[in-house]
C-alpha positions, 0 to 999 in steps of 0.5 A, a space after each residue: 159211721 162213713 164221712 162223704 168228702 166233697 172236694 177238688 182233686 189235688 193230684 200233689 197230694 198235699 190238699 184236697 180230697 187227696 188229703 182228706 182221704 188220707 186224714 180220715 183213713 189214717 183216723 180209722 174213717 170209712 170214708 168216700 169222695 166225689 170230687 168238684 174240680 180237677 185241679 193241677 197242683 205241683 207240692 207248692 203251688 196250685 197251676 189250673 182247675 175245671 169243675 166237674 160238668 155239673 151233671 156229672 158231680 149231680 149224678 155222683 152226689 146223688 149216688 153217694 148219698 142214697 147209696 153210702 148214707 155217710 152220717 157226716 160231710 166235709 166240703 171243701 172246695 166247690 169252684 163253680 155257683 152251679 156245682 155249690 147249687 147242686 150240692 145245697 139242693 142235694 143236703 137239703 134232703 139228706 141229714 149228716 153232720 156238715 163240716 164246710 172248709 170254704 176253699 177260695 183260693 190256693 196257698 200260692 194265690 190262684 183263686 179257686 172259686 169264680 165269681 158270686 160263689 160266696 154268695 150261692 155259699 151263704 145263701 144255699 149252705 150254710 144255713 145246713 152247715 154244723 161247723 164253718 172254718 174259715 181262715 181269715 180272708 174267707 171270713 173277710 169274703 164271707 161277711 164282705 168286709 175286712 177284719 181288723 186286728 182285734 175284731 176277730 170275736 166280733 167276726 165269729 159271732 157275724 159269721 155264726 150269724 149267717 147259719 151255720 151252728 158252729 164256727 171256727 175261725 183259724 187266725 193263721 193268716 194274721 201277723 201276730 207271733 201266735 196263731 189264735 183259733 176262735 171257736 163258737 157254737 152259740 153257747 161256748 167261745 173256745 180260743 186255741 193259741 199256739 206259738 207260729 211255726 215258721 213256714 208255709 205249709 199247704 194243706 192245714 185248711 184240708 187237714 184240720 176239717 178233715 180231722 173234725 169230721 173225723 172225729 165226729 164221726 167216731 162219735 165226739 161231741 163238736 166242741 171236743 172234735 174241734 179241740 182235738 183236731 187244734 192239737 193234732 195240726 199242731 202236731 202234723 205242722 211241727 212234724 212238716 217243719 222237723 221234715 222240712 216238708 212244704 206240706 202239712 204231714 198227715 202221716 204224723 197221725 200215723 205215727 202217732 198212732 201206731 207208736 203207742 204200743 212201741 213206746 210201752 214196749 221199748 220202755 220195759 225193755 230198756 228198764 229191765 236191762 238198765 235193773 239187771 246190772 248193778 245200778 244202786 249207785 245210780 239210784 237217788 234218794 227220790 228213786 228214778 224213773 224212764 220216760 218215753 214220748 209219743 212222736 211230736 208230743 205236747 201234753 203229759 198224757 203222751 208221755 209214758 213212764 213208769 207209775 211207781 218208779 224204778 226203785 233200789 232193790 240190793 245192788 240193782 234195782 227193780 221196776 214199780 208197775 207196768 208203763 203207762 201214759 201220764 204216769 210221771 209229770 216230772 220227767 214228763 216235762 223235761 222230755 216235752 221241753 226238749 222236744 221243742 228245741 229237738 223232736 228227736 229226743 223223746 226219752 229222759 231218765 233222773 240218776 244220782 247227782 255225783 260230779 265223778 259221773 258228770 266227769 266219766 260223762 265229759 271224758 266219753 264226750 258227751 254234752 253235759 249242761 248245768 242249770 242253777 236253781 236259784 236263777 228260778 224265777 219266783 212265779 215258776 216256783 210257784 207253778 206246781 211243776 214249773 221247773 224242770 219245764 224251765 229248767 230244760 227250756 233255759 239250757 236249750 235256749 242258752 246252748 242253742 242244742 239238747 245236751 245229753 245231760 243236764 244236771 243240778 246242784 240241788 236247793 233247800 229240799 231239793 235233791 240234786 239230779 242228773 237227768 240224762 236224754 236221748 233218742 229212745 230208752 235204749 239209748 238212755 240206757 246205754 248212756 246210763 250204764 256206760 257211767 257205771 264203768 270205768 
């Protein structure tokens, strides 16, 4: 299914079409542009815009929706009343799903719409629209009235109310310390929270509705395109701020992507090396496992390892089972705790407690750290899984830094564990097998 975007050129890449063409290339969319103003932009800040001449941008729509028949739409900025005229006339003969992103002004300030284009939007399009995403001073411009703290509900329903089947309205413009999303498509009310990631980033708006009509059309349902655009710009904003980037970093989805078969790849490697030398003293009573994370991972399932462990077999050790994703919670949480303090280390592997190892570690300078487990809180002993996630996040926290090994004592049931990170786990291995020798 193609996606027709229609939006105002960026030439700094960082927004716009520029940016929606990349999303949607980069999600495996067919997709095409007719652009509704050129814009100058440097990568932080928008200068100057003109409209395409309003026969122009007619002329075009015209032919991209006869000629290409996309099955969905992403609008973005539109500048002018007459070009927002055209492009309502143009919908109103055509069926797609419409995802509208109602651009009103830069992230540096300079308005891009002129005056009494709000109302030609509520009026003309959003009656055709499928999904809204506003940010909060669109929906303040949109239903022409603030939005106090705590009247953010009220708004959404207001704002689906206006005709559009769905919106979503991104809370990232409000001052709390995390950033909450409100979804609503008349039935459902989804909320999406994630902690602020420091900066100021441009292009989010473009990329988070460019990933929607993505998603749409590879065929999910609205509620799920939406849930999966929340998590990729999580990603690609944690990926501008690990790069220092200005800009939301599309290619994140790229890596993401393309590093899958990578990481399933560099995991058997590593763990065959790591079973052809004499490793049982290494091995744990609950056996060991080597788990690697896609790039900027969040859940569980982007982490691979293996299902049935590497086992003890004689003086070495053998694999149980091809790698797959999701296969191990519990060293999956301690590689996702690590990555929020560090994006970079994404491999982590469990080896046999034995202080002779942690001093070999030391003596070869490596960052040892220990965590005691009669400091859990008792909530997190009882969240199934909770402690390793709080185990990492505390020695992170307290150090300042990943450390290369972190290592526990034990408790009542509770095995005592070495867990050694890294980069990849080739490194992982390397460390590892460095510890068997004198």
């Amino acid at each position: 299914m193609k996606v027709l975007v229609v939006a105002g050129s960026d030439p700094s890449g960082a927004a716009g079409l520029q940016m929606d063409l990349r999303v949607l290339a980069l999600l495996g969319v067919h997709a095409t542009a007719v652009p509704s103003a050129l814009t100058v932009q440097t990568p932080e800040r928008a200068l100057s815009w003109e409209p395409v001449p309003p026969g122009l941008f007619s002329e075009a729509l015209r032919a991209a929706l006869s000629g290409l028949s996309p099955g969905v739409i992403k609008i973005g900025m539109l500048g002018t009343k007459e070009n927002a005229r055209l492009l309502a006339e143009a919908l109103s003969q055509f069926r797609a799903a419409v995802v509208l992103d109602p651009v009103l002004s830069a992230s540096s300030g300079l308005p891009l719409a002129e005056p009494g284009l709000v109302e030609v939007l509520r009026e003309g399009l959003l009656p055709r629209v499928t999904l809204l995403t506003p940010n909060l001073p669109e929906a303040e411009a949109m239903l022409g009235r603030p939005i106090r703290p705590g009247e953010e509900a009220e708004a959404l329903r207001a704002l689906r109310a206006l005709g559009p089947r769905a919106v979503l309205l991104k809370g990232g413009h409000g001052d709390a310390e995390r950033i909450r999303d409100l979804f609503f498509d008349g039935t459902r009310e989804l909320v999406f929270e994630r902690e602020r990631i420091p900066g100021a980033f441009r292009g989010t708006g473009c990329f988070l509705s460019s990933v929607v009509a993505g998603l749409l059309a590879r065929g999910e349902e609205l509620a799920g395109a939406v849930t999966g655009a929340e998590s990729l710009v999580e990603m690609a904003l944690r990926a501008a701020r690990h790069r220092n980037s200005p800009h939301i970093e599309a290619l994140s989805l790229w890596e993401k992507m393309a590093e899958g078969r990578r990481v399933l790849e560099e995991l058997v490697s590593a763990a065959e090396r790591f079973c052809s030398h004499p490793v049982r003293p290494l091995i744990p009573e609950v056996q060991s496992n080597l788990a690697y994370a896609l790039p900027y991972a969040r859940e569980v399932s982007e982490v691979a390892a293996f299902p049935g462990r590497i086992v003890a077999y004689g003086e070495t050790a053998r694999i149980v089972g091809c790698p797959r994703f999701g296969a191990s919670s519990h060293v999956a949480r301690i590689v996702l705790s690590a990555m929020r303090f560090d994006p970079s280390r994404r491999a982590a592997m469990n080896i046999r407690y034995d202080p002779a190892l942690l001093e070999k570690a030391r003596r070869r300078g490596l960052r040892v750290a220990f965590f005691s487990r009669s400091e859990e809180p008792p909530e997190v002993k009882r969240r199934e899984g909770g402690t390793l996630s709080w185990a990492v996040t505390t020695v992170c926290r307290r150090l300042g830094y990943v450390p290369d090994i972190i290592a526990d004592e034990g408790d009542l049931g509770k095995e005592p564990m070495i867990r050694v990170l890294a980069r990849n786990p080739g490194e992982v291995v390397d460390t590892v097998l460095d510890l068997l020798w004198e």
